[in-house]
C-alpha positions as CSV (number, residue, x, y, z in Angstrom):
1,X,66.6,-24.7,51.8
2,X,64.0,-27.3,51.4
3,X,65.6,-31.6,51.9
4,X,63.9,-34.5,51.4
5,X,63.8,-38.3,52.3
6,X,62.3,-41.4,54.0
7,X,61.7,-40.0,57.3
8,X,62.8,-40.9,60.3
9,X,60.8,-41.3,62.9
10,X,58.0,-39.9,61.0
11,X,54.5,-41.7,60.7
12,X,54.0,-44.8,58.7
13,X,51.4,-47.3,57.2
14,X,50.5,-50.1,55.8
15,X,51.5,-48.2,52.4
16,X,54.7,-48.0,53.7
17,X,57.0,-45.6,54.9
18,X,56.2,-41.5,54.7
19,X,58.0,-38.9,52.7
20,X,59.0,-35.6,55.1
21,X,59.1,-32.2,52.9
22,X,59.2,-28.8,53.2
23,X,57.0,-26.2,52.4
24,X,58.7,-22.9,52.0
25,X,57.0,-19.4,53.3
26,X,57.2,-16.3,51.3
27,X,59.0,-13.7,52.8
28,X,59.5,-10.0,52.7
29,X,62.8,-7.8,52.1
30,X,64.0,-6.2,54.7
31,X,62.6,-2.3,53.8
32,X,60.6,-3.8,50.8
33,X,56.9,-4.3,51.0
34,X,57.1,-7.0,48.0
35,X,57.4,-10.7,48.3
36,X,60.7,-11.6,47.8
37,X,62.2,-14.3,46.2
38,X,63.6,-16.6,48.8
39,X,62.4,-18.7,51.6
40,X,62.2,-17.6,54.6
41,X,63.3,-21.3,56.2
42,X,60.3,-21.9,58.0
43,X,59.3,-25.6,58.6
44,X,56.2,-27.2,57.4
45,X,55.6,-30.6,57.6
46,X,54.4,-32.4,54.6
47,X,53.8,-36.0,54.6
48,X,53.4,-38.0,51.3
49,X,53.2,-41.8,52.0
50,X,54.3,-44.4,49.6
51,X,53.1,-47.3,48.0
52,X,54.7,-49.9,46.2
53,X,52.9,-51.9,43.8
54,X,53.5,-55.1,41.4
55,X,54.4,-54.7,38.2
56,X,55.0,-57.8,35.2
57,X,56.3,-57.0,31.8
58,X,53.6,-60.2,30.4
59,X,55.4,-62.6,27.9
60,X,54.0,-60.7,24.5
61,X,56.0,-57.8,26.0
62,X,59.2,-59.7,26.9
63,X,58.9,-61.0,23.0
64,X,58.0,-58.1,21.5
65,X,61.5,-55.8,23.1
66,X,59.4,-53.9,24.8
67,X,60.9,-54.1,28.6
68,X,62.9,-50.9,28.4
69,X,59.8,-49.2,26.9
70,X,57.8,-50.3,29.6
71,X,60.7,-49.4,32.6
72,X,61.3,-46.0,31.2
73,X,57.9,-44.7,30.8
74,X,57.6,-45.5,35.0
75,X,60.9,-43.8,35.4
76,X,60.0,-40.9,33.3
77,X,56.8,-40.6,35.0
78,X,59.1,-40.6,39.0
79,X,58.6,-43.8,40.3
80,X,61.3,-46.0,41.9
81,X,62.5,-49.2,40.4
82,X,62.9,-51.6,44.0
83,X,63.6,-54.9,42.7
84,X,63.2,-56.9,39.4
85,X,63.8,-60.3,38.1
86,X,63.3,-62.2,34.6
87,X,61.8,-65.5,35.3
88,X,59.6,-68.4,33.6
89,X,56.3,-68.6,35.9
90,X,55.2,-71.8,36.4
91,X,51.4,-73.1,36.6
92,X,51.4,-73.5,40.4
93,X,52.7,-69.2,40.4
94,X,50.4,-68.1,37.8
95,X,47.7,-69.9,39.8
96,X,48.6,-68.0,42.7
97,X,48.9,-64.7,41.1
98,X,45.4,-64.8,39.3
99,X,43.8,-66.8,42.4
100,X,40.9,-64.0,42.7
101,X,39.9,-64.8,39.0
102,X,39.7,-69.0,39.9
103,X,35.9,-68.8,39.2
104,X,36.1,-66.7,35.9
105,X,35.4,-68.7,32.2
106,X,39.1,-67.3,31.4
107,X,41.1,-68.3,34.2
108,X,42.5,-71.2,32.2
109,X,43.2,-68.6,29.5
110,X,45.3,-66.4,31.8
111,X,47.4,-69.2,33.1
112,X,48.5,-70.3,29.6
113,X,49.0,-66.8,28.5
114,X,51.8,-66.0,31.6
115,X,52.9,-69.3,31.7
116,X,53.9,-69.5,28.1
117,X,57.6,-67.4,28.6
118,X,59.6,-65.3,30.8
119,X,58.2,-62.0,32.4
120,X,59.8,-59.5,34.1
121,X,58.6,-58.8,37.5
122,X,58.7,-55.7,39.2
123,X,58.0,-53.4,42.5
124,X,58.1,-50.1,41.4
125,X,57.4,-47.4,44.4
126,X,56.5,-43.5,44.8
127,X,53.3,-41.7,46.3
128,X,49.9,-43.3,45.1
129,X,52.0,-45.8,43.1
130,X,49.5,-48.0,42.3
131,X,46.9,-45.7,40.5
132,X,50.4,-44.1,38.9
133,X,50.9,-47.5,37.2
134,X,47.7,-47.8,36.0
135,X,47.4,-44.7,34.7
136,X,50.9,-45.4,32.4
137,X,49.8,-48.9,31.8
138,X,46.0,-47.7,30.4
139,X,42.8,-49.5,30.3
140,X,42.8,-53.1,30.0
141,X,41.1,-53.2,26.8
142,X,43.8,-51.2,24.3
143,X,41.2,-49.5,22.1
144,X,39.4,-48.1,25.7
145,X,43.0,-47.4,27.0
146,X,44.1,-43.5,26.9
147,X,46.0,-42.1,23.5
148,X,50.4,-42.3,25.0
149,X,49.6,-45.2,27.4
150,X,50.8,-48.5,27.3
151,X,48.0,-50.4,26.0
152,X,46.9,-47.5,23.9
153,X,50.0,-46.9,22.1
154,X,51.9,-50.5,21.8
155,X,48.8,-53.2,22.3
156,X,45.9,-54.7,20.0
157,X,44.5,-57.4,22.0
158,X,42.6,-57.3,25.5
159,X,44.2,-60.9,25.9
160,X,47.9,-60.0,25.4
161,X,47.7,-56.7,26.7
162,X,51.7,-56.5,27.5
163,X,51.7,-55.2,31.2
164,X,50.3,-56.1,34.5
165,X,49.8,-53.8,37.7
166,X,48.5,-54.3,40.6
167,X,45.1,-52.8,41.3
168,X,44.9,-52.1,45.1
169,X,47.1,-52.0,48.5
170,X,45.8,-55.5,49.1
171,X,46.6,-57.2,45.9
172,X,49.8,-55.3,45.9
173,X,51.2,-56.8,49.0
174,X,50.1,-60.3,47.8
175,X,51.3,-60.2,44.6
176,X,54.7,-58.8,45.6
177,X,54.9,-61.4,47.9
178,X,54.4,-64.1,45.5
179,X,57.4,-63.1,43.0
180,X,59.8,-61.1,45.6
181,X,61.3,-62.3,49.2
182,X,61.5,-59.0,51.2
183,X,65.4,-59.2,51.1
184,X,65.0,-58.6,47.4
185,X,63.2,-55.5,47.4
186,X,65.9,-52.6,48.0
187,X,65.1,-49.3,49.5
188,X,67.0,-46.4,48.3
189,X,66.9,-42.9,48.1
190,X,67.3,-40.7,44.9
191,X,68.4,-37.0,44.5
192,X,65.2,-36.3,41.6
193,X,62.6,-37.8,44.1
194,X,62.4,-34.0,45.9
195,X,61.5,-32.8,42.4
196,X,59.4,-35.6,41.0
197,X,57.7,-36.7,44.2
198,X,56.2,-34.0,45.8
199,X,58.5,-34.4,48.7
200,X,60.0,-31.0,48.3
């Protein structure tokens, strides 16, 4: 019958580790010439590699109640919740977290908007994580941002836009290195990531 897990041993990247699954074979009965309904127990290998990714709850979000909105549409949609914190970013982090948008007219916009109360910061992980998040999170602009998203459903504003994720394997690993030491990001293993992750 078909397991799943980190493997061990298995291949890995720079997205992180790989996900080993089984692929099942369809068999015959014994004096039947239909399928049957069981697997046969030969191996397949099936790799699925992960990525983790950054994600903030923004300060109109943490006012507005809307973390466990937020949390459970990721968890809802299978990804894995690796480490979190609640914390105040000051103007020397929200520099550093919106560093490739220095040059832009609205920098100085987007470090008074995070620095003006707490977030909650995130690393949420599961196969092509990143596009995953975005795709829950929606558009940037809310009224361009898919019908059941995040921004489509709960924001107005492109400004305070409630969510923030991170938008490539590069800016993931910098940005989870600016709000997480790697002691604080746990890896763990769930029973519903065989069913939810492909990983089967």
């Amino acid at each position: 019958m078909g397991t799943a897990g980190i493997a061990r041993g298995g291949p890995t990247t720079a997205r992180g580790p790989a996900v080993a699954g089984w692929a099942c074979a369809v068999g015959r009965r014994r004096g039947s010439r239909e399928p049957g309904p069981f697997r046969t127990g030969v191996r397949k290998e099936k790799w699925t590699f992960l990525e983790r990714t950054l994600v903030l709850v923004k300060p109109d979000g943490v006012q507005r109640g809307l973390c466990g909105e937020i949390v459970g549409r990721l968890e809802r949609k299978g990804l894995r919740l690796c480490a979190a914190k609640l914390l105040q970013p000051g103007r020397e982090l929200a520099e550093r977290h919106y560093a490739p948008h220095r040059e832009r007219p609205f920098f100085p916009g987007l470090i008074a908007f995070l620095t003006s109360g707490p977030v909650l910061a995130m690393v949420w992980e599961g196969p092509r994580a990143i596009e995953q998040v975005r795709l829950v999170m929606g558009a940037t602009d809310p009224l361009k941002a898919a019908p059941g998203s995040v921004r489509g459903e709960l924001a107005l504003d492109v400004g305070q836009n409630l969510v923030h994720g991170s938008d490539g394997p590069e800016s993931a690993a910098r940005e989870i290195d600016l709000f997480f030491r790697p002691d604080e990001i746990v890896p763990y293993q769930r029973d519903l990531d065989r069913w939810a992750q492909g990983a089967f």
